[in-house]
Steps between C-alpha positions, in 0.01 A plus 500: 500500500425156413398430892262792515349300188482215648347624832084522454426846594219568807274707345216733722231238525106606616332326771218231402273571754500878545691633213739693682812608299811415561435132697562131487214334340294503855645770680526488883196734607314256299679202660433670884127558411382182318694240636465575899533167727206281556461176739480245339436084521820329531439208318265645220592923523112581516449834682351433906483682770824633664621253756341193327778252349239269280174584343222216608533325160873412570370439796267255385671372225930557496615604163829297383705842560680503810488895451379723213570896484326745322663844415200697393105435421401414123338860486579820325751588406701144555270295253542743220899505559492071497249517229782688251768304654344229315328592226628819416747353560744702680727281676698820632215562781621105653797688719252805636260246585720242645612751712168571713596209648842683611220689744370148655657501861515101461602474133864467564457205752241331300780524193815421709329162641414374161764211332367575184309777322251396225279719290185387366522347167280594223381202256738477183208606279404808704898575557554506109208695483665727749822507451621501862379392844384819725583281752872413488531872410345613857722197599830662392438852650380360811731739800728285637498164306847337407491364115583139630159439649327551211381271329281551175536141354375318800102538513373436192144564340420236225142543487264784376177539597192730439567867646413541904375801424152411449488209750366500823713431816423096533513463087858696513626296771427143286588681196828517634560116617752369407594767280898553605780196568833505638792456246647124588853652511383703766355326781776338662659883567131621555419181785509651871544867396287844537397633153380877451243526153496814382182652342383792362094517572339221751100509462381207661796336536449201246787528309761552785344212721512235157867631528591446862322105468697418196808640751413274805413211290889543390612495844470828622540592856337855533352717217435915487413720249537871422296688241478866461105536486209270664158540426310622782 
């Protein structure tokens, strides 16, 4: 008796997207017909043409990601879904989103080649605000990652600074200098090693590639990045 009490009951639950009853929160018609595989940049997860491996501005000007994956575009009806993930919030939509990148054919390698695992941090002002990091939440459900990787602690984010939001490509990208540092216990395990940041939305990339220079400047050999949605 007092284990069925303790055991949280799974109760019928409607899908998000098309309302379809009984489902997980996106159920998997939705999954098949909104997040189909696109080609992608492999170092900044842009859509291009199949067959091409780097759009001309990584081309013309590397990114400090080694490789960066993209599970879906920032379009209906994946913005809505991160939207209440963070403001809603409903931190219970971090394991059905984490897994669209279950469906990424390179994923698992990009994952299993990574020392370390390191969500993005959120400034301590707009965590309090918060009350969690979306990112270490995506983090934790992300298919196929062993606890020990992750590391929370590690990356940290002392500085807040006006919203990107409103800010156009080249004012995000210097609104983000020098934004995130490495903690000093860190480094030494950090020097030499591949480190995967995990995101939830990449726009134009600003915050992720502050991330990845504070990493190098640390000592890091190579640096990817995962996210679930990139702004096309």
């Amino acid at each position: 008796m007092l284990r069925r009490m303790l055991t949280p009951l799974r109760l019928p639950s409607q899908c998000l997207v098309c309302h379809r009853w009984p489902a997980e929160p996106v159920c998997a018609p939705c999954v098949t017909r909104f997040a189909r595989a696109r080609w992608r940049c492999e170092r900044c997860a842009l859509p291009v043409p199949d067959g091409v491996a780097r759009c001309g501005a990584c081309v013309a000007r590397p990114p400090p990601l080694d490789r960066c994956m993209a599970a879906v575009d920032y379009a209906f009806p994946w913005s809505p879904l991160l939207s209440r993930l963070k403001f809603a919030p409903d931190p219970g939509l971090a394991a059905p989103l984490a897994a669209l990148w279950g469906a990424l054919p390179d994923a698992p390698a990009l994952v299993n080649a990574a020392d370390w695992v390191l969500p993005m941090p959120l400034a301590p002002q707009r965590l309090a605000e918060r009350g969690f990091n979306q990112s270490l939440m995506l983090a934790r459900a992300l298919p196929g990652l062993a606890n020990a990787k992750l590391k929370a602690e590690w990356l940290w984010r002392p500085v807040q600074r006006a919203p990107q939001s409103a800010l156009s490509r080249e004012d995000r990208l210097r609104n983000m200098a020098g934004v995130f540092a490495v903690r000093p216990e860190a480094r030494e395990r950090l020097s030499g090693t591949t480190v995967l940041l995990v995101d939830d939305v990449m726009t134009t990339g600003a915050s992720v590639y502050a991330a990845a220079d504070a990493l190098r400047r640390a000592g890091v050999a190579r640096v990817t990045a995962l996210v679930v949605a990139r702004t096309p």
